[in-house]
Each structure stands twice: as structure tokens, then as C-alpha cells.
KOLTORZA-324666 format. One record per residue: residue in three letters; z negated, y negated, x negated of N, C-alpha, C, O in turn. Coordinates in steps of 0.2 Angstrom, whole numbers, plus 5000, padded with zeros to 4 digits. Atoms other than C-alpha are relative to their C-alpha. Last residue first. Layout:
REM residues N
AlaZYXZYXZYXZYX
...
This chain:
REM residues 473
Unk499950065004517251274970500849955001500949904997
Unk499549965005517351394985499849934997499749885000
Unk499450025000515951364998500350004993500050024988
Unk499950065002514251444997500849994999501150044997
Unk499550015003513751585011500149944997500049895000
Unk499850065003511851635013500950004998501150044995
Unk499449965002511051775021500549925002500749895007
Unk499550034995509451705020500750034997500950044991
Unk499450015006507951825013500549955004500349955010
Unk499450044994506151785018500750014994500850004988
Unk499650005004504651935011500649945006500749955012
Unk499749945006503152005014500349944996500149904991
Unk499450004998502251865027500450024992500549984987
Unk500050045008500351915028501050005001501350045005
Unk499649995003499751955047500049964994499749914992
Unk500449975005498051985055500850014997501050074996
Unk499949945001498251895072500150014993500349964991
Unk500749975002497351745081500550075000500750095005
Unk500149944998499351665083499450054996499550084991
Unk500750064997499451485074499750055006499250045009
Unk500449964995500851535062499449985004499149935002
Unk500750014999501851435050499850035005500150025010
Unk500249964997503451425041499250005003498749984999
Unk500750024996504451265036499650075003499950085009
Unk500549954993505951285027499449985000499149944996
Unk500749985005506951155012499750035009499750015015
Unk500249994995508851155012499250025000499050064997
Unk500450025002510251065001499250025006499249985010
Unk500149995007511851065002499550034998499550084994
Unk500850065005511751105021500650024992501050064990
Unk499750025009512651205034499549944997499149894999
Unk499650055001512051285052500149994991499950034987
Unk500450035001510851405056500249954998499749914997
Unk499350074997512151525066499349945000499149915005
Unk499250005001510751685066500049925001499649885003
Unk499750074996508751705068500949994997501050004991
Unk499350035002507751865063500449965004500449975010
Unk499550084996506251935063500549994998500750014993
Unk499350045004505352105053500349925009500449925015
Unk499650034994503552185058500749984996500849984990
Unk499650055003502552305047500649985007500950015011
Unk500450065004500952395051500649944997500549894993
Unk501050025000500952535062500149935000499949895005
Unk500449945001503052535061499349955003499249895006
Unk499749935002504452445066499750064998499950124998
Unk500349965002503952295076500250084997500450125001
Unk499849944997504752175082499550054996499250024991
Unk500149965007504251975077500150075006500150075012
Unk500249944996504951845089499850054994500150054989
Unk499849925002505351705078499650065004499150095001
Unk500349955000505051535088500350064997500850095001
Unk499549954995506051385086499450054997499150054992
Unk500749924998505151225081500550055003500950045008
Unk500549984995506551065082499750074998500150114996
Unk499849974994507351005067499550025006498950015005
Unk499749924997506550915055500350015006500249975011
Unk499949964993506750735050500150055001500750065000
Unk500850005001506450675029499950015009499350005011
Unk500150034995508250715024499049975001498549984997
Unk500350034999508350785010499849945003499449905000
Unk499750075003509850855012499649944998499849894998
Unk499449995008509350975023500249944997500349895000
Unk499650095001507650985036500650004995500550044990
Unk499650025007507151155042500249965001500449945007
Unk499650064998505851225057500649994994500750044991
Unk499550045006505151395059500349935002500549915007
Unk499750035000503751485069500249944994500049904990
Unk500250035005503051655068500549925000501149944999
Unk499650055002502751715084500049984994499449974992
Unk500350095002501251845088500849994999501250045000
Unk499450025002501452005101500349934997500649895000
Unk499750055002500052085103500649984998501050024996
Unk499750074994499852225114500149924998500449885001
Unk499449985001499352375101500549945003501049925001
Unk499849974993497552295098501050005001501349964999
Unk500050044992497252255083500150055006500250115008
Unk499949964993497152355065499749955005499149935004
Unk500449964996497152265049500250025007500750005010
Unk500550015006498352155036499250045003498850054999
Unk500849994997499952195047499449994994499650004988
Unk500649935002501452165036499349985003498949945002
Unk500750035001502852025038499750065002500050105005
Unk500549945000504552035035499349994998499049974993
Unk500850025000505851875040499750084999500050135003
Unk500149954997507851885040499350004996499250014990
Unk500749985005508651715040499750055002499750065008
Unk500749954997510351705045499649984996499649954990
Unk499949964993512251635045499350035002499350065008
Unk500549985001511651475033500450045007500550025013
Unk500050014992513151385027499650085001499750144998
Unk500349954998513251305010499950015008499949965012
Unk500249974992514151165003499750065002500250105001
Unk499549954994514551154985499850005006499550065006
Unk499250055000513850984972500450065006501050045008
Unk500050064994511951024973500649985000500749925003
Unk499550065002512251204963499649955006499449975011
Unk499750005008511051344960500449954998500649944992
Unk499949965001510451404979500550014992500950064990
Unk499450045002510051224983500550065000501050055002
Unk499849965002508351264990500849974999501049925002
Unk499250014995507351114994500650064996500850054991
Unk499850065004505351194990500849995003501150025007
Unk499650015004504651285005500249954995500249894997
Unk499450055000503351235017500250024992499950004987
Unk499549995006502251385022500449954998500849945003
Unk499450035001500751345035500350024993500050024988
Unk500049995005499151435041500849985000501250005005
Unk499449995003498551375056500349994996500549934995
Unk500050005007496851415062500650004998500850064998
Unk499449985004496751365079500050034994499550004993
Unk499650054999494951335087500750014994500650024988
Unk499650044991493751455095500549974996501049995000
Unk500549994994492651465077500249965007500149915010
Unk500550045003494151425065499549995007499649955011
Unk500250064996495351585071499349964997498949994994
Unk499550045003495851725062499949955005500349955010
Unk500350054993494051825060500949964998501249964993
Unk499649974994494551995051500049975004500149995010
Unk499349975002494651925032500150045010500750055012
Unk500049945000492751845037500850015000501149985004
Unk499350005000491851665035500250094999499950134996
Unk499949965005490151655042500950014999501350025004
Unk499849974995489751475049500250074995500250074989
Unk499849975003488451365049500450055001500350085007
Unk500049955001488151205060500350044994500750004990
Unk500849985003487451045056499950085002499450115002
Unk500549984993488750965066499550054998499150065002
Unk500150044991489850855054499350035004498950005005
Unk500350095002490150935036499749945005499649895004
Unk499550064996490051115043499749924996499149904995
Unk500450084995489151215032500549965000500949944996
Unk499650075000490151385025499549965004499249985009
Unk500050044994489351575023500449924996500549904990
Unk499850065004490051715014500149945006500549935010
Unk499550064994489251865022500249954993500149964987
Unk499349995002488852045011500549935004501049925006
Unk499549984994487352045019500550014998500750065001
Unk500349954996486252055004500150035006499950085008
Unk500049925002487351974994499850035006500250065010
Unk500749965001487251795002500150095000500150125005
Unk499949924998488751714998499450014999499050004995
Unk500449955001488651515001499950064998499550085002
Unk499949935000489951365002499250054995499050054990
Unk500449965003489651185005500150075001500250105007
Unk500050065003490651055017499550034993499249994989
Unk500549975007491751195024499649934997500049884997
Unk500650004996492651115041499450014993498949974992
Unk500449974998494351055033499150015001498749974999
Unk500349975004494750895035499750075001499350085006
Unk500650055004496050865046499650044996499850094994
Unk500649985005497650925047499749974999499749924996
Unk500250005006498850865060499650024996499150004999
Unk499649975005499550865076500149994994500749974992
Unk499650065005498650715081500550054998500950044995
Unk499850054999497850815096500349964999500549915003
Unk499650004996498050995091499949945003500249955008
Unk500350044994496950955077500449995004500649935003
Unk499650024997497051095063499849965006499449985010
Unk500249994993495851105050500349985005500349925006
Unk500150044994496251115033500050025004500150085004
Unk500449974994496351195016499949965004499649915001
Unk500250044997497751175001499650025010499850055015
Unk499949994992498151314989499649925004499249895001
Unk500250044996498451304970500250015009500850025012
Unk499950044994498951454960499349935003498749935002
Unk500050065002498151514945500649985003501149954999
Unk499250044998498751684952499749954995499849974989
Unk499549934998496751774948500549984996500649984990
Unk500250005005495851584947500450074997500750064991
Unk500049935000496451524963500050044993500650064992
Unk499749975008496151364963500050095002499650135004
Unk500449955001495751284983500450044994501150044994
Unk499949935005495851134986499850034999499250024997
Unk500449955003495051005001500850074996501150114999
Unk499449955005495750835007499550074999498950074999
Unk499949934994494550725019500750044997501350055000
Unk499349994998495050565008500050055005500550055009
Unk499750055000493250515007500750025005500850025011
Unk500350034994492650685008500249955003500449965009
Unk500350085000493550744994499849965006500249925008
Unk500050044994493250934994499949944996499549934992
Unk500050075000493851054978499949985005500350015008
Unk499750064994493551244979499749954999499149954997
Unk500350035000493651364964500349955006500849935008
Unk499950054999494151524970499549924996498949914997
Unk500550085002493851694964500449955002501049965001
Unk499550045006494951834974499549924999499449885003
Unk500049955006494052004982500349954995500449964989
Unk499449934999494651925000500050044994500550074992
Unk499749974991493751774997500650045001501250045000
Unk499849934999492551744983500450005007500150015013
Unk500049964996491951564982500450054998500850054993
Unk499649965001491451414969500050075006499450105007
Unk500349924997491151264976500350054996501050044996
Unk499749945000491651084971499550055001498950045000
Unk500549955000491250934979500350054998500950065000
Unk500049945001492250764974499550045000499050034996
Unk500649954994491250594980500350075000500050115004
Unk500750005004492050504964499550035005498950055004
Unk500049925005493850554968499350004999499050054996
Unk500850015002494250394980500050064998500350115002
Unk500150095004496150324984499250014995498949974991
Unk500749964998497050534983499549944998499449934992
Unk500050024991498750484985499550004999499349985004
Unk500050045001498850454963500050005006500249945008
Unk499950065005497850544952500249945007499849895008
Unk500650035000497550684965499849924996499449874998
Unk500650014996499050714969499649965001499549915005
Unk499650064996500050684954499549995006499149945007
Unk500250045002498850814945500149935005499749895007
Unk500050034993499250954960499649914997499349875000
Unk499549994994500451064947499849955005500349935009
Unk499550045004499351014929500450005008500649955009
Unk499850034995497751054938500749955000500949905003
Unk499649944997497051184925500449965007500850005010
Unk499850044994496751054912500150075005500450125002
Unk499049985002495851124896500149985008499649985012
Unk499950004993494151064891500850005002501349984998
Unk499350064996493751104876500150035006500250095009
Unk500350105000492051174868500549975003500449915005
Unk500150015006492651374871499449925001499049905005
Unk499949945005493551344886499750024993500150014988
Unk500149985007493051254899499950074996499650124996
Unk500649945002493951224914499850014995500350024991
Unk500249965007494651074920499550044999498850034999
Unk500449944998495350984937500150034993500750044991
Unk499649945002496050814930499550035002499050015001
Unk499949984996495450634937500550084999501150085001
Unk499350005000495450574919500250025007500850015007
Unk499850064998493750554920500549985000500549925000
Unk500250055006493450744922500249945004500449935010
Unk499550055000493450854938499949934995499549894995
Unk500250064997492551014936500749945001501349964999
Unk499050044998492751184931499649945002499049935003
Unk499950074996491251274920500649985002501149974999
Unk499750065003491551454913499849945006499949955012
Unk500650035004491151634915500049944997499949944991
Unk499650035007492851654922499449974995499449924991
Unk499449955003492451744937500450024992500750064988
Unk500349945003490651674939500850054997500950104994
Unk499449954997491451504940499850074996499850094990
Unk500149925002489851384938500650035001500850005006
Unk500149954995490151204945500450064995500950064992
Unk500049965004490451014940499550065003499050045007
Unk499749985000491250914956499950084994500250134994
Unk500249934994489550854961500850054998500750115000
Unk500649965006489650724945499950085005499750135002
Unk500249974994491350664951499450064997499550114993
Unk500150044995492050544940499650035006499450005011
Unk499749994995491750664924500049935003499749884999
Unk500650014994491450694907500550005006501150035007
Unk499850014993492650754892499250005007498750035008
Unk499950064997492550754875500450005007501049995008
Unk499550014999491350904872500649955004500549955010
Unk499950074997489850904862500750025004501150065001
Unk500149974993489051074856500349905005500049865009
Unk499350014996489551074839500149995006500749995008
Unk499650025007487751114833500749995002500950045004
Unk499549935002486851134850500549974994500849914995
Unk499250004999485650994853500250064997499950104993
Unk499550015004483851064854500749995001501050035004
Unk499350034999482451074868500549984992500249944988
Unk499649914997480651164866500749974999501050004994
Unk500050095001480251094853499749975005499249945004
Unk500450045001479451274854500149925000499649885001
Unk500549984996480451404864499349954997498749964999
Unk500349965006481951364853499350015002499050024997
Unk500550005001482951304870499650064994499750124994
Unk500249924997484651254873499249994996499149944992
Unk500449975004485751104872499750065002499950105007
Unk500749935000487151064876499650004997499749984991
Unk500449995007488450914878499750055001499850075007
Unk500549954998489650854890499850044994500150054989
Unk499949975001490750664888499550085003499250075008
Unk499450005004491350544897499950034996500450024992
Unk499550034999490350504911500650004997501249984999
Unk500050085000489050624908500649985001501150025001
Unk499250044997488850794911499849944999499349925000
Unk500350074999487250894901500949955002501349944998
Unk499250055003487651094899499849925004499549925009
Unk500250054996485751174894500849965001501149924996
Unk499850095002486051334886500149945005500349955011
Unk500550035002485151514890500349914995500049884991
Unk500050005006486851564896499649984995499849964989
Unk499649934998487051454911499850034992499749994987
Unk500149955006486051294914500450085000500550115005
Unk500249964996486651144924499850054994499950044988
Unk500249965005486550954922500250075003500250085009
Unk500149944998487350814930499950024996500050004990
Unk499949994991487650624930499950075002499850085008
Unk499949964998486750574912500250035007499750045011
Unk500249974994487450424908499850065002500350085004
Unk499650014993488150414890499650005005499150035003
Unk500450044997487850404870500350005010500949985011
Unk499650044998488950514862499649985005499550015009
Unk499649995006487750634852500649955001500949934996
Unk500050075005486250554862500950004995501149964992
Unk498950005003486350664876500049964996500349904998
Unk499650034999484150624878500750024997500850014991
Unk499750005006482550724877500749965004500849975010
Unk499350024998481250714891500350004992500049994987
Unk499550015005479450744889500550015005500550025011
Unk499850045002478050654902500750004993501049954990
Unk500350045006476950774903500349954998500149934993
Unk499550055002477450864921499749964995499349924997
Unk500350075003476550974931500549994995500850044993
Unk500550064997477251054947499649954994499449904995
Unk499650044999478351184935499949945005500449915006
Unk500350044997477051264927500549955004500449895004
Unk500349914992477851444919499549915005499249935011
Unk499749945003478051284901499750045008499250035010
Unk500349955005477851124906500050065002500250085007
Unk500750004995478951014918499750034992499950014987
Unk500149934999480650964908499150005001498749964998
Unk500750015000481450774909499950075000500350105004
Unk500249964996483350754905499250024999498950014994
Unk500749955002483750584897500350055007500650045012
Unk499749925003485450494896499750054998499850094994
Unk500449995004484950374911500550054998500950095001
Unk499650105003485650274926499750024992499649974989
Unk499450055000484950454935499949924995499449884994
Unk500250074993483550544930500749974998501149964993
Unk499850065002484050734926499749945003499649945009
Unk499450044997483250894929500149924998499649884995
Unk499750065001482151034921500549955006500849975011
Unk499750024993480951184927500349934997499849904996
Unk499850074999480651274912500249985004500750005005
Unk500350034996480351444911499749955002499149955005
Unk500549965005481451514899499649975004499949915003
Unk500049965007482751394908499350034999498949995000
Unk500149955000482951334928500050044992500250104992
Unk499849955002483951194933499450044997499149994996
Unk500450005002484051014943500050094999500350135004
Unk499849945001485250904948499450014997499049974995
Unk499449944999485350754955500150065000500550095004
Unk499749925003483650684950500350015004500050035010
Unk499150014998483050494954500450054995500650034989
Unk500050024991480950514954500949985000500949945005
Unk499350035000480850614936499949975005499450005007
Unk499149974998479250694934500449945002500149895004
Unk499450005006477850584925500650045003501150035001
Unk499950075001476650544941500450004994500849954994
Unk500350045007476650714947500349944997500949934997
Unk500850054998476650724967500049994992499849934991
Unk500350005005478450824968499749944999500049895000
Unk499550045004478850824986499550004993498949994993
Unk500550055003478250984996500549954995501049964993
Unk499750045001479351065010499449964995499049924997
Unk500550075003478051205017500749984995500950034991
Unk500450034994478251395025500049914999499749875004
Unk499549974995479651495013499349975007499349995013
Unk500449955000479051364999500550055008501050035010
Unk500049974992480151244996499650064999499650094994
Unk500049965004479651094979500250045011500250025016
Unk500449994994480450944982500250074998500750104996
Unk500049914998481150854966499550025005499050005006
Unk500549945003481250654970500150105000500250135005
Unk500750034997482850574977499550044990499650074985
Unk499950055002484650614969499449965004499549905007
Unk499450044998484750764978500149925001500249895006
Unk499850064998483550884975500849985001501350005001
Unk499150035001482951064973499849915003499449885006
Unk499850075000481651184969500649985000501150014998
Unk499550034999481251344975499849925000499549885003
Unk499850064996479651444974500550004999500750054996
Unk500650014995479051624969500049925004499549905008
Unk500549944997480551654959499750015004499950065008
Unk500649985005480751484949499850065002499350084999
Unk500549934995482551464960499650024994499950044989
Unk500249985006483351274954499650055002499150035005
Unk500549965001484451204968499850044996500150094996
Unk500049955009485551074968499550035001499050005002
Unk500549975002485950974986499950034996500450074996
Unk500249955003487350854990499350044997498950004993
Unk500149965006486850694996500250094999499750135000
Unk499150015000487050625014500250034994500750064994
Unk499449984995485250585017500749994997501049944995
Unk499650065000483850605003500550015006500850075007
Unk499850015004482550755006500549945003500549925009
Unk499350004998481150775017500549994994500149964989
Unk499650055002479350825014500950015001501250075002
Unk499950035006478850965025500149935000500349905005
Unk500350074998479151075039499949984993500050024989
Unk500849985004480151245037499849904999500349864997
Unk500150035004481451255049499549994997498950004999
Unk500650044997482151405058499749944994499849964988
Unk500150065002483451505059499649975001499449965007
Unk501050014996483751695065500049934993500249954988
Unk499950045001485751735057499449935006499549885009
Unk499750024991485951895064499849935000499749915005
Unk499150005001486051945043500350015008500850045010
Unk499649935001484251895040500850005003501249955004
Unk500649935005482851765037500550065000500450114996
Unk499749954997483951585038499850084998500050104992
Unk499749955004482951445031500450065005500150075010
Unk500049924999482951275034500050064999500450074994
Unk499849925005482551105025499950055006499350045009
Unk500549934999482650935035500350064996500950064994
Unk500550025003483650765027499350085001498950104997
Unk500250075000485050785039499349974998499049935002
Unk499450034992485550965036499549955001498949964999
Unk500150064999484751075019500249955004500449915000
Unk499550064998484851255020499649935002499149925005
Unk500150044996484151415015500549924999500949904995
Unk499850085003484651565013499649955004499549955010
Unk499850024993483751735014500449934995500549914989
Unk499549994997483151865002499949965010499849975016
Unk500150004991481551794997500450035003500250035008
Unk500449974998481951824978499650015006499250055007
Unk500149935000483651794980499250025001499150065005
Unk500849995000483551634988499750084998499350115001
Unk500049934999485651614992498950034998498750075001
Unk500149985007485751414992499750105003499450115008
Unk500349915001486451325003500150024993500350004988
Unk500049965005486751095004499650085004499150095008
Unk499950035007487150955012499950054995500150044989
Unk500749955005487451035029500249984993500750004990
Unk499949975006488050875038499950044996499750024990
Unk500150045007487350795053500550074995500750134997
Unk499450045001487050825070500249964996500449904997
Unk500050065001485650945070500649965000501149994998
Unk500250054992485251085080499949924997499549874999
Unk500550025003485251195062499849955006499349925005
Unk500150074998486351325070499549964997499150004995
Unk500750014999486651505064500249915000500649874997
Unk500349975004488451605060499049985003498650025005
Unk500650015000489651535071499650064996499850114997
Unk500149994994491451605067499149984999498850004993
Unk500849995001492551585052499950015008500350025013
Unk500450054994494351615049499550025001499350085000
Unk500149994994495351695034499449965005499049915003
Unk500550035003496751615024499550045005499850045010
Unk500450064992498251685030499250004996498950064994
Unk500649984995499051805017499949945002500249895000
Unk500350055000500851775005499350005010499550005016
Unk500250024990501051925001499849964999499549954994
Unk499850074998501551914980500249995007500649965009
Unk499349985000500952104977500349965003500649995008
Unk499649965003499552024969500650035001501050034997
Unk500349955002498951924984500450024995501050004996
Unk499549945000499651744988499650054996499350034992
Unk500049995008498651624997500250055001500450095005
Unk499649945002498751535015499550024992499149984990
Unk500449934998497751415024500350064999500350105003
Unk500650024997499051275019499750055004500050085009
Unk500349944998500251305004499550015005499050035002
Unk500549964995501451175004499850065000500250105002
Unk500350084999502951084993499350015004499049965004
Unk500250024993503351274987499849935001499349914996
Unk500549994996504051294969500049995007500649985010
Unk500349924998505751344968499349985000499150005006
Unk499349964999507051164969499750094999500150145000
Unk500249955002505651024969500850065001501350055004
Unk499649985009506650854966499550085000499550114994
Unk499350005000506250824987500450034994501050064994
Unk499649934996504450864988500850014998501050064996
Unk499750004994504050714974500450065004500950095002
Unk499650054999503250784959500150015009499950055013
Unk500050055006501450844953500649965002500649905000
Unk499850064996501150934972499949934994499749884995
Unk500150045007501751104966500049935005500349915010
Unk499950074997501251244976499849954995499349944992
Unk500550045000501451414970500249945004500749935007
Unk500350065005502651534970499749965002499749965009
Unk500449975004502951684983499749944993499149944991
Unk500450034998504051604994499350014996498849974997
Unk500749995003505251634982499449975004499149925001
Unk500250065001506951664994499250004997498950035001
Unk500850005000507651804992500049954999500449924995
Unk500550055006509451774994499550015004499450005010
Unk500749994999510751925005499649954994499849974988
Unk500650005004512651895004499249965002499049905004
Unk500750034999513651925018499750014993499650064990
């Protein structure tokens, strides 16, 4: 008998065809792998607060000085006041339909847009900016030294209020000039202004008198397709986004460095439309993420900033049997509860995401493993599969009466038809740790697994070895 660990533990590569993969994974779906290379189950949400609309939550925003969030859902603003999740709308002017939302926090108000006019939120009253010189076609919109700025679209101006006044408005603006381009995003970090364009991003920052100044070096040659894709990563003190290269990149320094070399292929070339990309950055289970959605495609990634893995996130739909888009259309954390909320892109609900919910509010959550084709070192010897033996690790305390399944399938030789679904009974040996096992698995060159779970229960999966025989040369 000889025993093969098999590296479920590496990443997921979707740069080449599944078939030439031979140790990445071909799939990572609601899964990620922790430090001591468990591969965990993504965790599951649960109704949070309703907005009783039937639309899309286009945009949260955490409100620290209010402590609450509020929320944006088919053109109406919400705020949500405490951590039982009491909702209610605050009346006003309306924002644009279907857009992303940007929000700039002055303290004692909130501004924000979404490629309309700036609308100022109070925690009673929705107002639209009334002065005749602010911007009227702003995306984005940010917060310096007490400036309230944002971009006009089809333009490579950014426009700024007057100084602690951020309702009136005189008519300055300064323009990206250093490579002449479109302004599509702006945001501010680190007392500097970063300005996104279609091809390249710039800075400026403020000498409290111009007030506005290009940054001496501050050019860097890379824009975007996807102006909503650019976004803060408080882990890595750095911008990520999707250039015009269709590449996920983080900034390093002044250069933009690829971090998407594993799922480039992907996106470059299944994926028909990238210019409606959302990126978010989230915290889940203590581990930064940058998360990607394409709306269009109904795809969603998640970077793992930690690993610098890639993971893939979906909605399972027992009717097609298949992954739909996941539900997230916008991601939240609001401190003060300790919650980490998500907006449905569809039903104008919110929901809180939790490491002990394992279920997508009621509805399956299933977390999927697809191996790369294991060969075990030659393609030219026959092999013959007498076992597989599974170890999987409680992740929290349940009730003693569970009894989950983890189920397997295999295809070999590159085939592209699986076997049938066989269930692994899981036994239990301790508190907190299970083991499985399946015999007389038949022969292959060449063999790629399938694991996947769909049991509301609190499992991460150690370790898979096969007790592998390979034919005499």
C-alpha cells in the first residue's frame, strides 16, 4: 500500500485548460484555505434588514459618525440604526438607477453619488446639490482636509466645494493632465488624491492653499476598464483594481503589479464584458479579501490577500444544478456590531454574513473542491486507485446528532464525463475531527476529484490521501 497526499491545499489556477493542470486545483467554490492549509467552507449569511424593494442594493456605507449604515436600493436612501437591524427610509431627492454608490463622510453629513448629481444624506432628508457650479455627472466622490471633491464624467477634471463648506461650490476644478485621459474614478487615501482614468492614475494632494497639486512622479501607467473595480485594501495599504489590460492589480509604490496571473486566462478570455466589474474589500474569518463581481457574466472572485490564493463565489441553484451569481452585490463591516453585511443584487434585501451561519439565508450553500488531473509523476504507467481516505475537522460546536456526507465524484484520462456522486459517510473520532473512506476505485492514467459538501454544518477538510498503486515500467 502506498499512501499519496494529495495537495488539496493549493490554489486555483484558471490561466490554463483544466486538463494540462497536474497540482493546482481546477476549483475553489465557497471554500478558502487557512494557514494551517484547511481548506474551510466559506461562511453563510442570513437576513439582516429589508429595504421592501425589488431592486438591487447599489450601494453601504458604514456612517461612523452616526453609527449606523446606510443604504442605497432602487433610487431611495435607507439607514439601518442598530445591530437588530431597525430600517427605515429617509425621504428626499433620489439617486440614479442601477449604479454603484460612492460615499464621501464630512461628519455631520454624508455625501454620495452615482454618476448623477452629488446628494447630500442627512440622518432625516435626501438633499440634491442645488449649486450651480458643482459637478452634475459624478461617480465618485471623496473627502480631503476639508474638501469635499468629485469627478465629472467624459472629462479629466475633478471639481472641489470650498473649503469646511461643502454645499457651495465656486466653480474650481483642476484636471489629470499629465497623460491626458477621462476621468472614471477618484478616491483619497493618505492625504493624496488618486485620479483613475482609462489608462492611466495620477495624484494629487493638497498644499492647503492652491489648494490642489500634481504629485512629482505621481503618474502611473495603468487605468482601468472597470472604473467601479478600483478600491482601498486596508490590509495592504494599497489600491487593487482591474486595469485596461483586463488584469486584477495592486499598487505598489507607483507600479501596478499583476496579482491575477493564475485566473488572467479567465477573465481575459470567458468572461464577454469586464467594464460593469465591482470590487469590495472584505474581512472574513480574520482574512482580507479583495472581492470581484461581473454582473454581466454573474461571476464573482475572491483574492486572498494573506495565501494570495484565488477563490471563486456562487449561489447554488438546485434547479439547473449550477452556480449562479452570487448574492453579494456590495459588501459592508459595521464596527460597532462587529456584523459584516452584503446587498442582494436582486431583492433589495441585506444580509449579515457569519463563520457560524452555513447556509445562504434557507438556501444551500455548497462549497466545492475540484482537483487538478493527478498523474502521480508519469502519464505513460497505469495506476489503480484501492482507497481514498478523507480527514475533516469540526470548525465549531453543533449538536452531537449530525451526521453530514461529503460527496465525491472522478473523471480520468481526461475525459470530460464524471462518474456518478457517491457519498462519504464521515465517523467521528473525536469532539472535533471526522475521517471517511471509500475502497476498489478503479484504474486511470490520469485522474482529477470532485469534492463538495451541501450539509448546514461547520466542517473544513484536513487532508485527502489515495492509496495509490502504479504499474511496473
Amino acid at each position: 500500500m502506498t499512501l499519496v497526499k494529495l495537495p488539496i491545499h493549493e490554489g486555483m489556477a484558471k490561466a490554463t485548460d483544466e486538463v494540462g493542470l497536474t497540482n493546482l486545483n481546477a476549483e475553489l467554490i465557497n471554500v478558502f484555505v487557512d494557514d494551517l492549509l484547511n481548506v474551510n467552507r466559506w461562511p453563510g449569511y442570513e437576513e439582516f434588514a429589508a429595504t421592501g424593494e425589488a431592486a438591487g442594493i447599489d450601494g453601504m456605507f458604514w456612517w461612523e459618525n452616526q453609527s449606523r449604515v446606510i443604504v442605497v436600493c432602487n433610487q431611495k436612501t435607507f439607514q439601518i440604526t442598530d445591530a437588530n437591524g431597525t430600517i427605515a427610509e429617509i425621504t428626499g431627492d433620489t439617486f440614479e438607477a442601477g449604479n454603484r454608490v460612492k460615499f464621501a463622510d464630512f461628519g455631520s453629513a454624508l455625501y454620495a453619488a452615482n454618476r448623477g448629481k452629488i446628494n447630500a444624506i442627512s440622518t432625516s432628508a435626501v438633499t440634491q446639490m442645488a449649486d450651480a457650479d458643482a459637478p452634475t455627472s459624478v461617480s465618485h466622490t471623496a473627502v480631503i482636509s476639508r474638501y469635499l471633491i468629485g469627478n465629472e464624467l467624459s472629462s479629466g477634471n475633478f471639481h472641489w466645494a470650498d473649503v469646511n463648506a461643502p454645499t457651495s461650490w465656486s466653480g474650481y476644478y483642476a484636471e489629470a493632465e499629465a497623460n491626458p485621459d477621462n476621468l472614471v474614478a477618484l478616491d483619497v487615501q493618505n492625504k493624496e488624491v488618486a485620479l483613475l482614468g482609462k489608462k492611466t492614475l495620477e495624484f494629487f494632494t493638497t498644499d492647503e492653499s492652491s489648494p490642489f497639486i500634481s504629485l512629482y512622479q505621481g503618474t502611473v501607467q495603468a487605468g482601468t476598464v472597470a472604473p467601479y473595480s478600483f478600491v482601498w485594501c486596508d490590509a495592504v495599504n494599497s489600491y487593487v483594481w482591474l486595469d485596461q489590460k483586463r488584469r486584477v492589480v495592486r499598487l505598489d509604490g507607483r507600479q501596478a503589479v499583476p496579482i491575477s496571473i493564475t485566473v488572467n486566462k479567465y477573465i481575459q478570455e470567458e468572461l464577454s464584458t469586464v467594464s460593469d466589474a465591482i470590487g469590495d474589500y472584505a474581512e472574513i474569518s480574520g482574512r482580507p479579501f479583495y472581492i470581484i463581481t461581473f454582473p454581466v457574466a454573474g461571476k464573482t472572485l475572491a483574492y486572498d490577500f494573506f495565501s494570495e490564493r484565488w477563490y471563486t463565489l456562487g449561489s447554488w441553484n438546485t434547479g439547473t444544478a449550477s452556480y449562479d451569481r452570487y448574492r453579494a452585490n456590495c459588501w459592508c463591516l459595521a464596527p460597532d456590531w462587529n456584523y459584516t453585511l452584503i446587498g442582494d443584487y436582486a431583492n433589495g434585501k441585506i444580509y449579515k454574513i457569519s463563520t457560524s451561519i452555513y447556509d445562504e439565508n434557507g438556501s444551500i450553500l455548497r462549497s466545492l473542491l475540484r482537483t487538478a488531473h493527478y498523474n502521480h509523476g508519469t502519464e505513460r504507467l497505469r495506476k489503480t486507485s484501492n482507497g481514498i481516505y478523507v480527514r475533516l475537522k469540526r470548525t465549531s460546536s453543533v449538536s452531537d446528532d449530525e451526521t453530514p456526507d461529503l460527496m465525491v465524484r472522478y473523471r480520468d484520462d481526461g475525459n470530460t464525463t464524471w462518474n456518478s456522486d457517491f457519498s462519504l459517510p464521515l465517523h467521528a473520532v473525536s469532539n472535533t475531527e471526522f475521517v471517511a473512506h471509500a475502497t476498489r476505485l478503479g484504474s486511470y492514467f490520469s485522474r482529477q476529484w470532485e469534492f463538495y459538501m451541501t450539509d448546514s454544518y461547520p466542517l473544513c477538510l484536513v487532508s485527502v490521501e489515495e492509496d495509490v498503486e502504479i504499474e511496473s515500467a
